[in-house]
N, C-alpha and C positions, 0 to 999 in steps of 0.2 A: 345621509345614511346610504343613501346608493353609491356614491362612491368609496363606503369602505367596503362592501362587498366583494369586487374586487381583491383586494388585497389581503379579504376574508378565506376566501378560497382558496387563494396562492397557500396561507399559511397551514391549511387544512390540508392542501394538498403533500404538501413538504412531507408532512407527518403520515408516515408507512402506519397503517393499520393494526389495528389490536390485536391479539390474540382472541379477545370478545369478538369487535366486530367479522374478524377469519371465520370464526365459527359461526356464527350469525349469517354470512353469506353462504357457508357450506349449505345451511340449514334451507335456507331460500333456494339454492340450487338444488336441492333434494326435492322441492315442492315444483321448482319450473328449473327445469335446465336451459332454460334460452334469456333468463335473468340477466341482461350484459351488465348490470351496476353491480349484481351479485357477480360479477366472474371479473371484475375490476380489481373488487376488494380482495377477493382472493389471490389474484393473479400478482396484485402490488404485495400482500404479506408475502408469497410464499417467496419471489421474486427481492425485495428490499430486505425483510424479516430473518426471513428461513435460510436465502441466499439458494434457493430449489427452483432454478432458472427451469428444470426439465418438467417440471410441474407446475410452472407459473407460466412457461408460455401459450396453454391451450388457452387459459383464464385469459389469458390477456387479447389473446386474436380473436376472441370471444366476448370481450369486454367492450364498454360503451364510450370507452378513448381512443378515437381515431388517430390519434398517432402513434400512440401505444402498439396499437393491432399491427399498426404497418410494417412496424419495427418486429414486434415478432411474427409476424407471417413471414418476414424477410428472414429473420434466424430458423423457424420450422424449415425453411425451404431449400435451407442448407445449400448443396453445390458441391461437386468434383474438382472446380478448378482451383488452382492455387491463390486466385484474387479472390473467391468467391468470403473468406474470413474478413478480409479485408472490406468488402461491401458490404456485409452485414454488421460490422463496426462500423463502418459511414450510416446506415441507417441508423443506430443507436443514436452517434452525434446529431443528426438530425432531429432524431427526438430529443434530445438533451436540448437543442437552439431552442425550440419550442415547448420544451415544459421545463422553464427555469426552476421550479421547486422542486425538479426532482434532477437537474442538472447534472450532480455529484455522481447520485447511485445509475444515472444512466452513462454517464462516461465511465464507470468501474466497468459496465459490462462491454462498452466498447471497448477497454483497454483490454479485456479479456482476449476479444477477437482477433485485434489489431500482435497480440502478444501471440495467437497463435499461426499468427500468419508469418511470423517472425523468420520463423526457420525455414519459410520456405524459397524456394528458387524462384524470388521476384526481380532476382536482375539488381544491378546497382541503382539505378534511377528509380526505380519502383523504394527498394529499401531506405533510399534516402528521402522520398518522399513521407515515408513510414516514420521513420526517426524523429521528424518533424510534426505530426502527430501525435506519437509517444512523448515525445518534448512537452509539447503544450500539453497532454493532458497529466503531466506530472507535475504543473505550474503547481505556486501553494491558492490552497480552496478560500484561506482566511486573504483577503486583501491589508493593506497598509504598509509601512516604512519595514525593512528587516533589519534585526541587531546586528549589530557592528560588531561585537565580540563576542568571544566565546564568556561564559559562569565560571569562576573559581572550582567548580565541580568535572570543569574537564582541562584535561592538557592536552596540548600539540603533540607530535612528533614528524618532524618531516616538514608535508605540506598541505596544511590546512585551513580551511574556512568557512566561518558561514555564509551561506548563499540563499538569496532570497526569490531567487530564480523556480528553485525546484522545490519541493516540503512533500509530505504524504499529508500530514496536518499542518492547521495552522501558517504561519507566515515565513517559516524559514526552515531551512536542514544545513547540515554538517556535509561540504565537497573537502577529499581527500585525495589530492595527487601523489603521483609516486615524483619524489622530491628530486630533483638533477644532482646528486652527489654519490658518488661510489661506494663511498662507506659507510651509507645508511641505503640499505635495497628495499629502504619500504617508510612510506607516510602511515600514520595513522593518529585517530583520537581514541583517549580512553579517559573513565571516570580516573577519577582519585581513586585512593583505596580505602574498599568498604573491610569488618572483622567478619571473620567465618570462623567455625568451630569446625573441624574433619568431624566426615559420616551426614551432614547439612544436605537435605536432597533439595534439588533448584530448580528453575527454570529459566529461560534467558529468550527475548525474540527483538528485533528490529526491520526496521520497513527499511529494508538499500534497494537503491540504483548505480546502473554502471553506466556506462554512455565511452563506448571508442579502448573500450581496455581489452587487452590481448590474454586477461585472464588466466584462470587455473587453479589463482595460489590468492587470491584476496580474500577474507575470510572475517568474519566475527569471532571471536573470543573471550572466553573466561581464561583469565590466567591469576591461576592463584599461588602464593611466595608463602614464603616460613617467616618465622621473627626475625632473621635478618635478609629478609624482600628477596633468598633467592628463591626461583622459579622452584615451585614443588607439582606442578601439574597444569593440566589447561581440559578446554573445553572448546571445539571449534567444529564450527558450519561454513563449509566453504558459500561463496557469495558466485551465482555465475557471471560470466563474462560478457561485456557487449550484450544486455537489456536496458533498454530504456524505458522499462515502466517501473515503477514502485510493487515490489514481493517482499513480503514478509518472511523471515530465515526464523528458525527458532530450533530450539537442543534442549536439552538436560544435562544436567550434571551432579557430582553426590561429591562433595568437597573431601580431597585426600589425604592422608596422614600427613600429617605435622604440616598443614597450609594454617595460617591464621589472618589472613587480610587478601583481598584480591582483588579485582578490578575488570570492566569492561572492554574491549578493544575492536576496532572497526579499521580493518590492513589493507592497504593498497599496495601490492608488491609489482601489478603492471606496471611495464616500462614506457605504457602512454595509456591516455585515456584518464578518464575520473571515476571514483565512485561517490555516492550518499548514503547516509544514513540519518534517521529519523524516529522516532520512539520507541525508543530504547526502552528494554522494560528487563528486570531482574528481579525474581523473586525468590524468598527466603521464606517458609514459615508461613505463605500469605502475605507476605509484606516485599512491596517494590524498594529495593533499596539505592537506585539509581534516581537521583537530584535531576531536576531539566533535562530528561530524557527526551522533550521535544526541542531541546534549543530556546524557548520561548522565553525562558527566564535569564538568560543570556544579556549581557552588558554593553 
């Protein structure tokens, strides 16, 4: 028995707190404000839960996880200098080595740091060290073998594959180069095509990555055709250039006279560099109409 203990806690741990038990800690910290198990629980919901990093880090440097506390007494304590995002993302990692159950949701907020350290004037060698960082922490979270092909539910254009290098989910995602030929100025993947009725109000979002692209013009896409598939309209979110962490893009759209079928698109128009995409998602009505949106069903 003692030794499932152990792996009792890990699993306890994993799991971000209730909504119950949040309130339940409020409640105990209403009665003692110095409650550090009660400012744990609060500090992990609002932080994992809520995604209310600015309200979860008191709880947490307050709370009875000492590495927790370190990690955010190191982000309260913020900094002027342009490494100072950068240190406070190492600290994050740090906690991630040490509380493997919560691993995931603490390299999201490192990547947060690390993402906004991006833009700043760290020098080539600093950024490249950066990049490698942002690399690893856009590896896929699922382990094992990654597919080989793409689903019957997407097509090529250009140059593309799947890659098991990088995923937002799960074990794989879609890398999209701009293809070396002059008559085609852009790679991308897009679904097959789904039926629309014009006046259809939608939604569209996908997790990309770019890594070394010269940018401006790669973009996601609705692009929706009439009965004989020519183009009657589109729907586009430009994708930025040269980030190497995983952001989710997302739009709307309201499907336009005489389109009856349309499809997803994910464009690489830089002349070097890569980009990714990863869970894809299209909605109609409530309903995802987008097949293997994560790759995973992939052949």
């Amino acid at each position: 028995m003692r030794l499932m203990l152990p792996l009792l806690f890990l699993v306890q741990a994993a799991k971000p707190p209730t909504e119950a038990e949040f309130k339940k800690a409020e409640e105990k910290l209403s009665a003692n404000a110095d409650d550090k198990d009660a400012h744990l629980v609060s500090g992990r919901y609002l932080a994992f839960v809520k995604d209310d990093w600015g309200a979860a880090l008191p709880h947490l440097a307050n709370g009875s996880d000492a590495i927790l506390k370190t990690a955010a007494e190191r982000e309260a304590k913020g900094g002027d200098t342009i490494f100072d995002p950068v240190q406070i993302g190492d600290a994050w990692i740090a906690a991630a080595g040490k509380r493997p159950a919560m691993k995931l949701m603490l390299e999201s907020r490192a990547t947060y740091w690390y993402a906004k350290a991006w833009d700043g004037d760290l020098g080539v060698l600093w950024k490249d060290r950066l990049r490698e960082r942002l690399r690893k922490l856009a590896a896929p979270p699922v382990s094992g073998p990654a597919r080989a092909a793409f689903s019957p539910e997407w097509v090529i254009e250009g140059k593309a594959a799947l890659d098991g290098a990088f995923a937002h989910s799960g074990r794989v995602s879609a890398r999209v180069s701009k293809e070396a030929d002059p008559k085609l100025p852009y790679s991308c993947v897009r679904t097959t095509l789904f039926t629309v009725k014009p006046g259809q109000k939608g939604t569209f979002s996908a997790w990309v990555m770019t890594d070394g692209t010269d940018g401006g013009e790669d973009r996601v896409t609705i692009l929706f055709h009439d009965d004989k598939l020519k183009v009657a309209g589109s729907a586009d979110v430009l994708v930025p250039g040269d980030e190497p962490w995983w952001r989710k893009v997302s739009g709307e759209f309201t499907v336009p006279a005489g389109a009856t079928r349309a499809d997803f698109r994910f464009w690489i128009l830089s002349k070097k560099g890569s980009g990714w995409v990863d869970d894809v998602c299209l909605t109609i009505d409530g309903r995802n109409l987008v097949k293997d949106g994560g790759f995973e069903e992939s052949k």
